[in-house]
C-alpha positions in Angstrom: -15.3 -76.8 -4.4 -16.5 -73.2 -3.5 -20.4 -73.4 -4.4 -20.6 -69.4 -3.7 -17.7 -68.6 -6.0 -19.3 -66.9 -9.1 -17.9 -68.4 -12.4 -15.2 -66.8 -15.0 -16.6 -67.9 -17.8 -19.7 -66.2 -19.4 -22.1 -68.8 -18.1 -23.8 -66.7 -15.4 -25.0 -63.4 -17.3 -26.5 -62.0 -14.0 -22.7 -61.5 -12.3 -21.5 -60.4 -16.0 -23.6 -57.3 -16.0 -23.3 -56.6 -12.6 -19.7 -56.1 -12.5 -20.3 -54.3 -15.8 -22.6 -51.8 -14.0 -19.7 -51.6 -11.1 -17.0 -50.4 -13.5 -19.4 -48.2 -15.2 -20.7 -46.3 -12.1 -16.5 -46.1 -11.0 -15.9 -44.5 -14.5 -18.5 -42.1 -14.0 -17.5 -40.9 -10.2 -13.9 -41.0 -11.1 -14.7 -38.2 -14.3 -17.2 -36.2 -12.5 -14.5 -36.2 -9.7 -12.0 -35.0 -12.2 -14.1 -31.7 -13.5 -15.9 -30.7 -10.3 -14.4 -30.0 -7.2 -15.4 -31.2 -4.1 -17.0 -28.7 -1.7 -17.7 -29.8 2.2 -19.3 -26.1 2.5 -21.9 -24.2 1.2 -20.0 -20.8 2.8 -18.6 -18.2 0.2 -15.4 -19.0 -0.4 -12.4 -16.8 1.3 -10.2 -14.9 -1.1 -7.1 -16.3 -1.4 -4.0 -14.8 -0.5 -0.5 -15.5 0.1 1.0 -13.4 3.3 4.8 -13.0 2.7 6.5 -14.2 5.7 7.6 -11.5 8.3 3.8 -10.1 8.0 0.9 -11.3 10.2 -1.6 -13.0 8.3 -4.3 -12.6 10.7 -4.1 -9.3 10.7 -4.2 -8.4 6.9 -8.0 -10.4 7.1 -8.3 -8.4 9.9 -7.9 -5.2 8.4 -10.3 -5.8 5.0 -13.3 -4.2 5.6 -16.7 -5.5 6.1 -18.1 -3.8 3.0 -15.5 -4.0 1.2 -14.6 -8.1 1.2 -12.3 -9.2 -1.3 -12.9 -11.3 -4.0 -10.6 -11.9 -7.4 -13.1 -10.2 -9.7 -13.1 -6.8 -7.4 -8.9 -7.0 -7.3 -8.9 -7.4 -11.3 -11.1 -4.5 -11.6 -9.2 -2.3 -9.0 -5.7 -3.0 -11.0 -7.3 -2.1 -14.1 -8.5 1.2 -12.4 -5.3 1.7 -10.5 -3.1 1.6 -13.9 -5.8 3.5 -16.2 -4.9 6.8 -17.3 -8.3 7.6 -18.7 -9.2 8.6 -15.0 -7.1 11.7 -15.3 -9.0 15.0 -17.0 -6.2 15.0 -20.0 -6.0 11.0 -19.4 -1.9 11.4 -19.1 -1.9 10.4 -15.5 -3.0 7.2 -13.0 -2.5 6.4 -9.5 0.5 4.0 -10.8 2.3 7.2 -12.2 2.9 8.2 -9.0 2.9 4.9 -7.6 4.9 3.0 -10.1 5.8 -0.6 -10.1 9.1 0.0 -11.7 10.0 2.3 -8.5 8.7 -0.3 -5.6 5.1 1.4 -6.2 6.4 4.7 -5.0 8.2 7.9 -6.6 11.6 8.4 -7.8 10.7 12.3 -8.0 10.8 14.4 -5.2 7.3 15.7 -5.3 4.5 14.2 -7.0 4.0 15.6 -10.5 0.3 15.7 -12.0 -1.3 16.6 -14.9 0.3 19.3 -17.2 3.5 18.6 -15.7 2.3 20.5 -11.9 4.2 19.5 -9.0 2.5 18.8 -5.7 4.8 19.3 -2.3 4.7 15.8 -0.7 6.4 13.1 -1.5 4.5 9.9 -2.8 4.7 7.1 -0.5 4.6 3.7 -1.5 1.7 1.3 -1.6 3.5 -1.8 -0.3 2.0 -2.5 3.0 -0.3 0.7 2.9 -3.2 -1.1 4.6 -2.0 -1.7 7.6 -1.7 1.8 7.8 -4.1 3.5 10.4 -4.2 6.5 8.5 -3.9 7.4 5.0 -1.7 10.4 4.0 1.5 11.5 5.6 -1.2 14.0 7.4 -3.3 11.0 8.1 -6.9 13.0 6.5 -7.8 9.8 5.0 -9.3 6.9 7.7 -8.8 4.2 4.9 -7.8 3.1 1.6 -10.7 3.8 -0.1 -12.0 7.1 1.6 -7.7 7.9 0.0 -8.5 6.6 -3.6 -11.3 9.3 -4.1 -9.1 12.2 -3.7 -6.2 12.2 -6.1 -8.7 11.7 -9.0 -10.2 15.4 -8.4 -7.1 17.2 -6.5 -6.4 20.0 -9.6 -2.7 19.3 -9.1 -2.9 15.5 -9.5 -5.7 14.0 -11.5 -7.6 16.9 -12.0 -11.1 15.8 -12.7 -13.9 18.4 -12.0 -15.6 16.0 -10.0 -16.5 12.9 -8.6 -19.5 12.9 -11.3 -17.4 13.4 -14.2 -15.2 10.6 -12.4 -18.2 8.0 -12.8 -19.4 9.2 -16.3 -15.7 8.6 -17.6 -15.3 5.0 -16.3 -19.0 4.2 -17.0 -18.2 5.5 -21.3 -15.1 2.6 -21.4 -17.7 -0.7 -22.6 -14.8 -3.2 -21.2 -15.3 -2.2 -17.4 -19.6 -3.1 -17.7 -18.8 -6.9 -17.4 -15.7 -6.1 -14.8 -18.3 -4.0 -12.1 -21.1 -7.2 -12.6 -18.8 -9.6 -11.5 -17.3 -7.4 -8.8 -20.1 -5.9 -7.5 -23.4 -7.5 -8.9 -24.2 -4.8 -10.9 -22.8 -2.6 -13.9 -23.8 0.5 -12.5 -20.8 2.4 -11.7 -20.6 4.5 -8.5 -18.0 6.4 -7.2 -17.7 4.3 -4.0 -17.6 0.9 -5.9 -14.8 2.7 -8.3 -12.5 3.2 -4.6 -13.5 0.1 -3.4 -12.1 -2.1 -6.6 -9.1 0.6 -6.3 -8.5 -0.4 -2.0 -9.0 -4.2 -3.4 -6.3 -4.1 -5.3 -3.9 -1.9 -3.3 -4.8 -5.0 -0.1 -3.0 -7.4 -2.5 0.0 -4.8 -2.9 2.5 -6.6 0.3 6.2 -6.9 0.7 8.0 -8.9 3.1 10.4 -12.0 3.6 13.2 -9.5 3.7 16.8 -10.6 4.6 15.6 -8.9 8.2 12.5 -11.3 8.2 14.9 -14.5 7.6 17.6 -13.1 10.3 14.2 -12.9 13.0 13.7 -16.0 12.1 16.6 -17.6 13.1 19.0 -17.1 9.9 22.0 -15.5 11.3 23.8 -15.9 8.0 20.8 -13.6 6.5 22.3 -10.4 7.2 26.0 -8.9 8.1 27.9 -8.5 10.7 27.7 -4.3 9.8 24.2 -4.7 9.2 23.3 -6.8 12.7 25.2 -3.7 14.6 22.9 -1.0 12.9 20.0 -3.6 14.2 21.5 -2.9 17.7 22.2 1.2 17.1 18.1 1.2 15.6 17.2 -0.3 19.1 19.7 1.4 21.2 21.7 4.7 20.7 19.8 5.7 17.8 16.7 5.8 19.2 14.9 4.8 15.7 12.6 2.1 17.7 11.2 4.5 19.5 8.9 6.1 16.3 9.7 3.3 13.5 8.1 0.5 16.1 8.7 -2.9 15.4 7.4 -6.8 16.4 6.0 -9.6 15.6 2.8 -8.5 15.4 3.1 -5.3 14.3 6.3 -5.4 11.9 6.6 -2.6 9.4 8.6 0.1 11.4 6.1 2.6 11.9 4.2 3.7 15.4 1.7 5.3 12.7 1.3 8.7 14.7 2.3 11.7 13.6 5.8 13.8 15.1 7.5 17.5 14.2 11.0 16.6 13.5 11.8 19.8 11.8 12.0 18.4 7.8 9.1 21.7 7.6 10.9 24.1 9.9 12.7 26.1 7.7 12.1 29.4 7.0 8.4 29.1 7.7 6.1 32.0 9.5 3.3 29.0 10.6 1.2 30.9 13.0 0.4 32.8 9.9 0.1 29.9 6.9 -2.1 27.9 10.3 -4.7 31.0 10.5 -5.1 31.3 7.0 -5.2 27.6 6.5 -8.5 27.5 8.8 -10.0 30.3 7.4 -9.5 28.6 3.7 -11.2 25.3 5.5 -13.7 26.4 7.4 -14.7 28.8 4.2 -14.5 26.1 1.7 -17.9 23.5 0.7 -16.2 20.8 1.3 -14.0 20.4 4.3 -12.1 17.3 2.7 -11.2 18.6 -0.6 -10.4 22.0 0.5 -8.0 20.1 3.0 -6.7 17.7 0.5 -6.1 20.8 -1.9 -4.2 22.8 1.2 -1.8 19.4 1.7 -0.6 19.9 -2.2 -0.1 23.7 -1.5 3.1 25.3 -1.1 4.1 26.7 2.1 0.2 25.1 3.2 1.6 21.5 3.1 4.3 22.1 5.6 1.7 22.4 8.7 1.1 18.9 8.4 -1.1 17.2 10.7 -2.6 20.6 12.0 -4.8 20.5 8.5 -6.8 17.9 9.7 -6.8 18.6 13.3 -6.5 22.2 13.8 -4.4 21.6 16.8 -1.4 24.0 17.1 0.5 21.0 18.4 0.1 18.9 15.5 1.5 22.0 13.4 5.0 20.8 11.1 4.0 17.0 12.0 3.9 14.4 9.5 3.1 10.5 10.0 5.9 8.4 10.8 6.7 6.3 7.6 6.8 2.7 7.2 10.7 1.2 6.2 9.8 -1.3 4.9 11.7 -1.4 1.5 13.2 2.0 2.2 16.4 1.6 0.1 14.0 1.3 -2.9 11.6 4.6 -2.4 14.4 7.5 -2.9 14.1 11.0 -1.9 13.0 10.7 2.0 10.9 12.8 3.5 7.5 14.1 3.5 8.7 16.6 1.0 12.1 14.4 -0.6 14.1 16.4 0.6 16.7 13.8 1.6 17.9 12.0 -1.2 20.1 9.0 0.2 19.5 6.9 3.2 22.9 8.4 4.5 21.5 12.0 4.4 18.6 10.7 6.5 20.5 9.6 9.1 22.5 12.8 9.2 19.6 14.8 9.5 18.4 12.8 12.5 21.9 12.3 14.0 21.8 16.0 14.5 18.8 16.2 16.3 17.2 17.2 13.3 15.8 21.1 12.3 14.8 23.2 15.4 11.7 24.7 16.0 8.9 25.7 19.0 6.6 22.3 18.0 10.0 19.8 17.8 8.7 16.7 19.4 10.4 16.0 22.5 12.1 12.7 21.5 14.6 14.7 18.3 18.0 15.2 20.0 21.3 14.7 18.7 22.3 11.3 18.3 26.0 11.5 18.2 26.7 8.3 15.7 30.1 8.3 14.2 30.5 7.9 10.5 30.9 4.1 10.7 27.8 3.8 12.9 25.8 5.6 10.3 26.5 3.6 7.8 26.0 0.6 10.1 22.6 2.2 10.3 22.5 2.2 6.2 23.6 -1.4 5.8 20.4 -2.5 8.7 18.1 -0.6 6.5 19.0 -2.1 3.3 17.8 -5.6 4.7 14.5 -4.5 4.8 14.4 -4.6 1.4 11.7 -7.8 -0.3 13.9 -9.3 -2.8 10.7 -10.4 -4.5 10.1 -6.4 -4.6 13.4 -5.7 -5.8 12.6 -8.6 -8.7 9.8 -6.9 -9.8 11.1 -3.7 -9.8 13.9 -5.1 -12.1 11.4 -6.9 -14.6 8.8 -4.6 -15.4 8.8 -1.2 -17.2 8.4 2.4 -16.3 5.1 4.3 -16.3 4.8 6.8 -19.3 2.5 10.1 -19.7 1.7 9.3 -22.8 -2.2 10.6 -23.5 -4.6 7.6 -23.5 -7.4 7.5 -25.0 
């Protein structure tokens, strides 16, 4: 016989409550185990993300500001800000009137329309993707997200608040966003940086990708069509489009993000004098970037472009080259919508689009035939995210009714 082997039976008491004590303590890791997680770091935590595929990962973390990091409670507060009409002056219109959900975060009107029913004169771009934009704008006179958000809000055409103050007094009157601002920022104090840095949160979360295209790069040949894989080689080759609408691996969203004349603003225009009275309005004005923001939603003003923030007469008719991503989805084209299919687009460019003295040097006609522009058409389209189109699909419209 074994003389170490403990007995079954409840003649030694000692082992009893020792293996007692040994279940006991298991029971008791196990359930703590079960509510708290496990941390091996101290660090804050990152915010989590997911990257659709076709877009760099490393580069949206890249791209978040240092003093703006993200964090759930900041991109909570920035989607309630982005879709609250209470920051207008008549509280009829948000940033997500103009840059709608229902219409792939973009504009189904030619112009952007504001408060009292005013029309701007530029088109409003998406937000998809807008990040990795190096410039906000189509004349670039934003450097970033949240330098863009402050402007809309007081632009008399758009959101027409008198001013940034009356911006902060309005948000800091609704009781629900106190506890929002303390778990974003620390603090229930509202400013209006903190009120564009919740707003740039939120628009960081706002990607598309895994497109048909994205799956084709990837090695899906059955991803797109045959029409669609010879507009890939016309967008590289004859057409020229790679040139301006850049694209690879690391940098995939169509877009060289600088700023060319291609004659959309050519027509009928006496710019040598709208450019002299443009700086005299600026340099006249209290505040360079609002009277320059105002100037960009101006008729006949708007169509300098780029030369509003630069002053440069090169830079005079040129607008940023857009992003095409999702293009089929973000009807009328243009800086101004003045193209309202993807066909007319191309026919605009195929002719070497509208001439004039500031023309960039790369517009010339194309000479695509009919079928090759449509080729052209059916490439675009496979930029489109299905999960973007799905959500387009499932969610409704913004309204202008007044809330209050």
């Amino acid at each position: 016989m074994n003389q170490n082997r403990l007995p079954k039976e409840p003649g030694n008491p000692l082992s009893v409550r020792w293996l007692l004590f040994i279940k006991t303590l298991a029971l008791a890791v196990f359930a703590v185990a079960a509510v708290w997680p496990v941390y091996t770091s101290t660090a804050p935590q990152k915010y989590q993300i997911e990257i659709p595929g076709g877009l760099p990962a490393d580069l949206w973390q890249e791209l978040v500001p240092k003093d703006n990091t993200m964090s759930a409670a900041k991109v909570a507060l920035g989607e309630k800000l982005f879709f609250d009409k209470r920051m207008s002056v008549d509280r009829t219109v948000s940033c997500a009137t103009c840059h709608d959900p229902a219409t792939a975060l973009a504009d189904n009107n030619a112009v952007g329309v504001g408060i009292n029913n005013q029309k701007g004169a530029r088109n409003a771009p998406t937000v998809l993707n807008a990040m990795f934009n190096e410039l906000q704008f189509w004349d670039g006179r934003a450097p970033s997200l949240e330098e863009q958000a402050k402007l809309p809000i007081i632009n008399p055409i758009e959101m027409g608040m008198k001013d940034h103050q009356a911006v902060v007094e309005r948000v800091r009157d609704v009781t629900e966003y106190k506890p929002m601002f303390k778990a974003a920022f620390g603090s229930e104090i509202v400013t209006i940086d903190n009120i564009a840095k919740a707003i740039a949160a939120f628009e960081r979360t706002q990607l598309s990708g895994d497109s048909p295209f994205d799956r084709f790069i990837a090695g899906d040949q059955r991803a797109i069509s045959d029409a669609a894989k010879r507009g890939w080689d016309l967008f590289n080759g004859q057409a020229r489009c790679i040139s301006c609408h850049a694209w690879n691996p690391s940098q995939p969203f169509f877009s060289d993000f600088k700023f060319h004349n291609i004659g959309v603003a050519a027509k009928d225009r006496n710019f040598t004098a709208l450019a002299r009275k443009a700086r005299q309005l600026i340099a006249s004005g209290k505040n360079k970037n609002q009277v320059t923001d105002e100037l960009a939603l101006t008729e006949g003003f708007s169509e300098l472009g780029r030369y509003l923030v630069t002053g440069q007469p090169r830079d005079i008719g040129s607008f940023k080259t857009s992003m095409l991503r999702d293009i089929e989805l973000t009807a009328p084209y243009m800086h101004n919508g003045s193209e309202k299919t993807l066909l007319d687009v191309m026919k605009f460019y195929n002719k070497g689009g509208e001439i004039n003295p500031n023309l960039d040097g790369g517009m010339r006609p194309l000479k695509l035939t009919d079928p090759q522009l449509d080729e052209m058409v059916e490439f675009m389209k496979t930029l489109t995210s299905d999960a973007t189109r799905r959500r387009m699909q499932s969610i409704k419209p913004q309204t202008r009714e007044a809330l209050r």
